[in-house]
C-alpha beads as a LAMMPS data file, in Angstrom:
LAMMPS data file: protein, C-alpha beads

94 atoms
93 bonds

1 atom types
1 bond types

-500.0 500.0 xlo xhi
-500.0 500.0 ylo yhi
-500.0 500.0 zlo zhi

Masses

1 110.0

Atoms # bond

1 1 1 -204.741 -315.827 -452.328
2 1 1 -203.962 -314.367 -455.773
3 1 1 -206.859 -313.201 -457.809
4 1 1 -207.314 -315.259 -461.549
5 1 1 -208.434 -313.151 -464.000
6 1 1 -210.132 -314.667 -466.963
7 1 1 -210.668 -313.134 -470.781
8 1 1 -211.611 -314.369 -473.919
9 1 1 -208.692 -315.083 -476.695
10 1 1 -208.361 -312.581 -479.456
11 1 1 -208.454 -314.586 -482.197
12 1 1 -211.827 -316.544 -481.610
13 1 1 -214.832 -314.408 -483.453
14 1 1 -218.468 -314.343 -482.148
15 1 1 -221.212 -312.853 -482.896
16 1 1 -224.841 -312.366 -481.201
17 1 1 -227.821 -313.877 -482.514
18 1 1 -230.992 -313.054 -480.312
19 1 1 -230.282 -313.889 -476.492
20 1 1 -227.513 -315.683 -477.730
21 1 1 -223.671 -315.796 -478.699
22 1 1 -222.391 -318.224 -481.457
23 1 1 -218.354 -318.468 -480.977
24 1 1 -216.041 -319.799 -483.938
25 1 1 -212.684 -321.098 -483.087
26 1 1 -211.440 -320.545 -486.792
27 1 1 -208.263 -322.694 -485.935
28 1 1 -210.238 -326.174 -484.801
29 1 1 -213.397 -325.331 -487.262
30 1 1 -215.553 -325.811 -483.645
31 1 1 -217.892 -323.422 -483.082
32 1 1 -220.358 -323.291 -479.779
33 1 1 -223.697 -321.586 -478.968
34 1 1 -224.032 -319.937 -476.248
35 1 1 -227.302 -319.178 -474.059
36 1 1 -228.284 -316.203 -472.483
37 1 1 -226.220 -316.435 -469.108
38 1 1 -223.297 -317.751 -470.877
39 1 1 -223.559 -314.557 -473.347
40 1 1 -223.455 -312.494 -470.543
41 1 1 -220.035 -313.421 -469.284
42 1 1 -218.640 -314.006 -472.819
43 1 1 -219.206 -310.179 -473.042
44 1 1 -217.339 -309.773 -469.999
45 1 1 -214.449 -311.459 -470.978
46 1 1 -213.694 -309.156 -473.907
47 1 1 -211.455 -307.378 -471.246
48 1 1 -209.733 -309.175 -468.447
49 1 1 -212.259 -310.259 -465.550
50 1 1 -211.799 -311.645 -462.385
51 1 1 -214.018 -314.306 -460.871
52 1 1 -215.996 -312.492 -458.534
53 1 1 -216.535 -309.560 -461.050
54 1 1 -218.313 -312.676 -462.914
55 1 1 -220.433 -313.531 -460.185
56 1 1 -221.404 -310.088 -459.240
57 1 1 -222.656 -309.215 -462.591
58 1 1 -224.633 -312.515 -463.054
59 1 1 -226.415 -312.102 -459.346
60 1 1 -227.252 -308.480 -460.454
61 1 1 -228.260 -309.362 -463.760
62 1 1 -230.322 -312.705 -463.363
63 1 1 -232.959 -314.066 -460.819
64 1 1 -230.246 -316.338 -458.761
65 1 1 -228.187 -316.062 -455.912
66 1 1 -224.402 -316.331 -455.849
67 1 1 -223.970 -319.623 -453.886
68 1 1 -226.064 -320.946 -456.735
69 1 1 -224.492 -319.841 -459.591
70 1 1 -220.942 -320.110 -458.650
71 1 1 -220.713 -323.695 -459.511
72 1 1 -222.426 -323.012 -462.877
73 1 1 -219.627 -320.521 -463.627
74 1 1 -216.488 -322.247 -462.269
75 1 1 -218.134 -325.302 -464.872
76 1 1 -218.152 -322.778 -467.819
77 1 1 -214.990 -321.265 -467.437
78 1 1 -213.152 -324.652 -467.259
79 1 1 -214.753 -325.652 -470.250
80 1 1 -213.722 -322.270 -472.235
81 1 1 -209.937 -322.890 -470.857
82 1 1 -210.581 -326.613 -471.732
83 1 1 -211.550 -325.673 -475.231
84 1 1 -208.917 -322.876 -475.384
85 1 1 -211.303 -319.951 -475.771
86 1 1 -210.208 -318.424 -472.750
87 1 1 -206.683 -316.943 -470.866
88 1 1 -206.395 -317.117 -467.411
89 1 1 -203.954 -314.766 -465.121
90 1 1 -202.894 -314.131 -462.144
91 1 1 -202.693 -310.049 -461.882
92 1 1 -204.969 -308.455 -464.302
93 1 1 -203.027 -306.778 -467.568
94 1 1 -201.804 -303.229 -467.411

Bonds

1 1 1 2
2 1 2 3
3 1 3 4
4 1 4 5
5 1 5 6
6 1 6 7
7 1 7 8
8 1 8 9
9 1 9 10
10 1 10 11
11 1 11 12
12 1 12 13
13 1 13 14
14 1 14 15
15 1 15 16
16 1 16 17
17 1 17 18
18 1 18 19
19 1 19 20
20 1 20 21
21 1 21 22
22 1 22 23
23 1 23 24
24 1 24 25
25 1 25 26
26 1 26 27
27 1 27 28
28 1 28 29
29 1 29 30
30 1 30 31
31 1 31 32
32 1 32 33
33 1 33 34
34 1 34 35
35 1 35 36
36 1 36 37
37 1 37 38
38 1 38 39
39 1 39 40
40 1 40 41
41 1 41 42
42 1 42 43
43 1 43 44
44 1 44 45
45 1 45 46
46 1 46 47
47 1 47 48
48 1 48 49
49 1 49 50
50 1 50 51
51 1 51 52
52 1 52 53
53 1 53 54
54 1 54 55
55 1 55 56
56 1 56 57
57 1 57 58
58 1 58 59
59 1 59 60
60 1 60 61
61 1 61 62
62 1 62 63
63 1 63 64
64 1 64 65
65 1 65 66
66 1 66 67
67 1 67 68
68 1 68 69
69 1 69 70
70 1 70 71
71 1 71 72
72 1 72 73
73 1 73 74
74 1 74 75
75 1 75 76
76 1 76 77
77 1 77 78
78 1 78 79
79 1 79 80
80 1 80 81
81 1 81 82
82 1 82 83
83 1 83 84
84 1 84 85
85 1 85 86
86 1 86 87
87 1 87 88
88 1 88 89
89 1 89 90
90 1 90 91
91 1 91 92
92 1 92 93
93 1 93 94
């Protein structure tokens, strides 16, 4: 099974405010705020990441376990690709 490796597009800015991440797609005028988990990963996806490098640093970094959170995860990532704020890969960049 092929690894996916996800990371955020280059031409959606963000910033952090507090805990939290606000994201502006400049092309659609949408912008979403992000909570502390979901900041997390949005920082990891400034560089190509695959799924279970995700996970990892979410179990490590938060009071949950990994069967719990997985769910949560593959739910935000669709909804990054679904809002095209995320690329998705098969073989991480050179």
């Amino acid at each position: 099974m092929a690894t996916l490796y996800f990371c955020r597009l280059q031409d959606k800015l963000s910033t952090d405010l507090d805990q939290e991440t606000i994201i502006l797609d400049l092309e659609s005028g949408i912008y979403s705020q992000l909570n502390s988990v979901a900041s997390t990963i949005w920082k990891l996806l400034e560089r190509p990441v695959s799924f279970e490098d995700i996970v990892n640093e979410v179990v490590s970094t938060y009071d949950v376990t990994e069967a719990s959170c997985k769910d949560e995860i593959i739910s935000f990532l669709a909804d990054l690709a679904e809002n095209r704020l995320i690329s998705i890969a098969n073989e991480a960049p050179a």
